[in-house]
C-alpha positions as CSV (number, residue, x, y, z in Angstrom):
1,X,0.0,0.0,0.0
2,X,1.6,3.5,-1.1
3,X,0.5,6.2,1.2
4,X,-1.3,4.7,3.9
5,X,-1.1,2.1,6.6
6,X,-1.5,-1.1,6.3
7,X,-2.7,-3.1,9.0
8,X,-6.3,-4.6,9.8
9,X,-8.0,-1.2,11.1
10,X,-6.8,0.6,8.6
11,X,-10.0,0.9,6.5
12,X,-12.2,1.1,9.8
13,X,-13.3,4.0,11.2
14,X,-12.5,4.2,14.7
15,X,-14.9,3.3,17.6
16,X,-15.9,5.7,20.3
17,X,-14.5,4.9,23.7
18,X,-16.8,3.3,25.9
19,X,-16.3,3.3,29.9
20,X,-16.8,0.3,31.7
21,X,-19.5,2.0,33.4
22,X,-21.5,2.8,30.6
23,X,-21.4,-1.0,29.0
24,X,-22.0,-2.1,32.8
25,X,-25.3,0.3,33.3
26,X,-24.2,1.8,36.5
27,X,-23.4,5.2,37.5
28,X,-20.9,4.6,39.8
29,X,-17.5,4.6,38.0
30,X,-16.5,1.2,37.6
31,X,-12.8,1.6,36.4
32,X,-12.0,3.7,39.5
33,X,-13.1,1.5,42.3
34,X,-11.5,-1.7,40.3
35,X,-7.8,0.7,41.4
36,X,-9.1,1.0,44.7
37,X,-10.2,-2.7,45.2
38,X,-6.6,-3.3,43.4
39,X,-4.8,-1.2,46.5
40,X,-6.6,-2.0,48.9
41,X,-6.8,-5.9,49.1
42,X,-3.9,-8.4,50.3
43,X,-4.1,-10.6,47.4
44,X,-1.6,-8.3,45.7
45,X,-2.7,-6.4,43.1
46,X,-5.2,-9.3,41.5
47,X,-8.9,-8.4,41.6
48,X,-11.7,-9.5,38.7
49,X,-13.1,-7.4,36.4
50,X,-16.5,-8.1,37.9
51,X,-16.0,-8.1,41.1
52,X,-15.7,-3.6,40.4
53,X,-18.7,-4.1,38.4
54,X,-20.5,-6.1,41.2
55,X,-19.5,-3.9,43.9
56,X,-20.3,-0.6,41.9
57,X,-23.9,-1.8,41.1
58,X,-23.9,-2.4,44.9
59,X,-23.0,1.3,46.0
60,X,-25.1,2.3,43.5
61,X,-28.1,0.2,44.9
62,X,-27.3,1.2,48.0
63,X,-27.2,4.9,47.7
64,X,-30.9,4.9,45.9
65,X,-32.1,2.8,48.7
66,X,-31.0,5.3,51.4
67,X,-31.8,8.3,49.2
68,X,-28.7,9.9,48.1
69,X,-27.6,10.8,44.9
70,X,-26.3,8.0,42.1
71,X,-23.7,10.1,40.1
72,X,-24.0,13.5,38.5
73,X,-27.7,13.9,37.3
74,X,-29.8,11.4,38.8
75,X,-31.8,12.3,41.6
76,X,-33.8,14.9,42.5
77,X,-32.2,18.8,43.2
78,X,-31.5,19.9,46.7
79,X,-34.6,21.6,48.5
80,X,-34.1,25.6,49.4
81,X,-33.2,26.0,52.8
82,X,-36.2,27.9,54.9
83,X,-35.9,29.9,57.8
84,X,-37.5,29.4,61.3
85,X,-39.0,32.5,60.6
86,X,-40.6,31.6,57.7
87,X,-41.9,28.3,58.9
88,X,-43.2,30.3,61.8
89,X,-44.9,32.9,59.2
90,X,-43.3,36.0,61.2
91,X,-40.7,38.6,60.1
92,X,-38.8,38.5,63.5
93,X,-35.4,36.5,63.4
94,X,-36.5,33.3,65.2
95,X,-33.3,31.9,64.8
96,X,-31.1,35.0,65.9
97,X,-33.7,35.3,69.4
98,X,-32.9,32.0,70.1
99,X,-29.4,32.2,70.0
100,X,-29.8,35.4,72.4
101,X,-32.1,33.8,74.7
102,X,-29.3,30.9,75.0
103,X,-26.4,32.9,75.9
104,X,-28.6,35.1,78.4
105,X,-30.5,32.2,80.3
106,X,-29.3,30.5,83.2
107,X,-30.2,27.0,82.1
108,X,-27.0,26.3,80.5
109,X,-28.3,27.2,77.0
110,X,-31.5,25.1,77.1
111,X,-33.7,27.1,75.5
112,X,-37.0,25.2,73.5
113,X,-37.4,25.9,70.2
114,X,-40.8,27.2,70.6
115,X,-39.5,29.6,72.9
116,X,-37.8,31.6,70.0
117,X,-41.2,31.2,68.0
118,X,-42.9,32.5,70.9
119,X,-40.6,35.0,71.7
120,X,-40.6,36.6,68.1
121,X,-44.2,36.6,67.6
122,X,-44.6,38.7,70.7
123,X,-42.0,41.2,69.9
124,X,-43.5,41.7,66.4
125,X,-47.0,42.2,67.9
126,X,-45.5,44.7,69.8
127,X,-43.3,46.6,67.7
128,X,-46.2,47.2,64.8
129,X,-48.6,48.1,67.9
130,X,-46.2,51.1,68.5
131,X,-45.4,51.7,65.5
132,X,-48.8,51.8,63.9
133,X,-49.6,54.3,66.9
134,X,-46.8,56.1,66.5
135,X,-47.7,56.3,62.8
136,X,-51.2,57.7,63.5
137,X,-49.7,60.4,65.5
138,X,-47.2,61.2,63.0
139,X,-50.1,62.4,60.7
140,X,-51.9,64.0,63.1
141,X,-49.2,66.5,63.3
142,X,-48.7,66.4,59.5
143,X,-45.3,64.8,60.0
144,X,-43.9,62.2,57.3
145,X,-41.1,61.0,59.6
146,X,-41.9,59.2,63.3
147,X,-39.9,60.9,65.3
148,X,-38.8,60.0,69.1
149,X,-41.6,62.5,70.7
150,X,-44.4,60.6,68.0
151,X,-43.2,57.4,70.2
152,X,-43.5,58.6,73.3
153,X,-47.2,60.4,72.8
154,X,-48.5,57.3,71.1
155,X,-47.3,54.9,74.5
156,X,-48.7,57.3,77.0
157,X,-51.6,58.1,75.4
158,X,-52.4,53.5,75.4
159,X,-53.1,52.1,78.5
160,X,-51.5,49.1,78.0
161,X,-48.7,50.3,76.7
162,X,-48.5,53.1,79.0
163,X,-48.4,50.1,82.0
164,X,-45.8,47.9,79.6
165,X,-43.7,50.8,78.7
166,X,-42.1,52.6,82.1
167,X,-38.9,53.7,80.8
168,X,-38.4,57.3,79.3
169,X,-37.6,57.9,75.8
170,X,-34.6,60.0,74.9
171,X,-36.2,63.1,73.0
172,X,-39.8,62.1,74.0
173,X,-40.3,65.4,75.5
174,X,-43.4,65.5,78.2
175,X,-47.0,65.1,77.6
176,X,-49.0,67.8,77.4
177,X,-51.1,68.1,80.6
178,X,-52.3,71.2,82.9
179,X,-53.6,70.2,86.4
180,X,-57.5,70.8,87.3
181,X,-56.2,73.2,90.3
182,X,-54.3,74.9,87.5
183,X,-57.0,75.8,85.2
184,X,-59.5,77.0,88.2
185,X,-56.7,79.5,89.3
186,X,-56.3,80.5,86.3
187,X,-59.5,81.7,85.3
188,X,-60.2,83.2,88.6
189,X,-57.5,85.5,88.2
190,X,-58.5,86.8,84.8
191,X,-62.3,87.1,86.0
């Protein structure tokens, strides 16, 4: 033959490589635990061809029994991670409260996990409690910011909040109020 090769393949196209995977019908990579069985067993070096095969369609079995994935594409995608606080339907941080109440309790940081859920519903109660009365107050005054005094006017002037809430507020200023004895003197004076 002038030009070419001579040989028996050399009129044949040649065949696309096939792992021993792929003609095995596993996903598991057959070829790299026959090395490992190869390095790991005492009978120097000399495992059968199907004993990777065998043992690959076993982990393979194995996996899909306990739920885990077979290889790159089988199985199902990861679920999205959801939040305590999203489970509990609240926009409160349960998982960041619970944390907190751990470190400040005196049980050695056992805290149940309903405690958090508990813990967070309650403070968002309260906060859009004040701030929806604070908010009201705010455009009363024909103000489009809530500002420290709107805070304080919209606790004192609840009940329950007025009980809840004893501290004072930095910039609250004082609520307007004149004594009865006040307003009697007053207007006998100008009479």
């Amino acid at each position: 033959m002038v030009g070419g090769k001579a040989g028996k393949d050399s009129g044949k196209a040649k065949a696309k490589a096939v792992s021993r995977s792929q003609r095995a019908g596993v996903q598991f990579p057959v070829g790299r635990i026959h090395r490992h069985l190869k390095t790991c067993t005492t009978s120097r070096g000399r495992v059968g061809a199907t004993a990777a095969v065998y043992s690959a369609a076993v982990l393979e079995y194995l996996t899909a029994k306990v739920g885990g994935k077979a290889g790159k594409d089988s199985g199902k995608a990861k679920a999205k991670a959801v939040s305590r606080s999203q489970r509990a339907g609240v926009q409160f941080p349960v998982g960041r409260i619970h944390r907190h109440l751990k470190t400040c309790t005196t049980s050695r940081g056992r805290v149940g996990a309903t405690a958090a859920v508990y813990s967070a519903a309650v403070l968002e109660y309260l906060t859009a409690k004040v701030l929806e009365l604070a908010g009201n107050v705010s455009k009363d005054l024909k103000a489009k910011r809530i500002t420290p005094r709107h805070l304080q006017l919209a606790i004192r002037h609840d009940e329950e909040l007025d009980c809840l809430i004893k501290a004072t507020i930095a910039g609250g200023g004082v609520i307007p109020h004149i004594h009865e004895a006040l307003k009697k003197a007053g207007q006998q004076k100008t009479a």
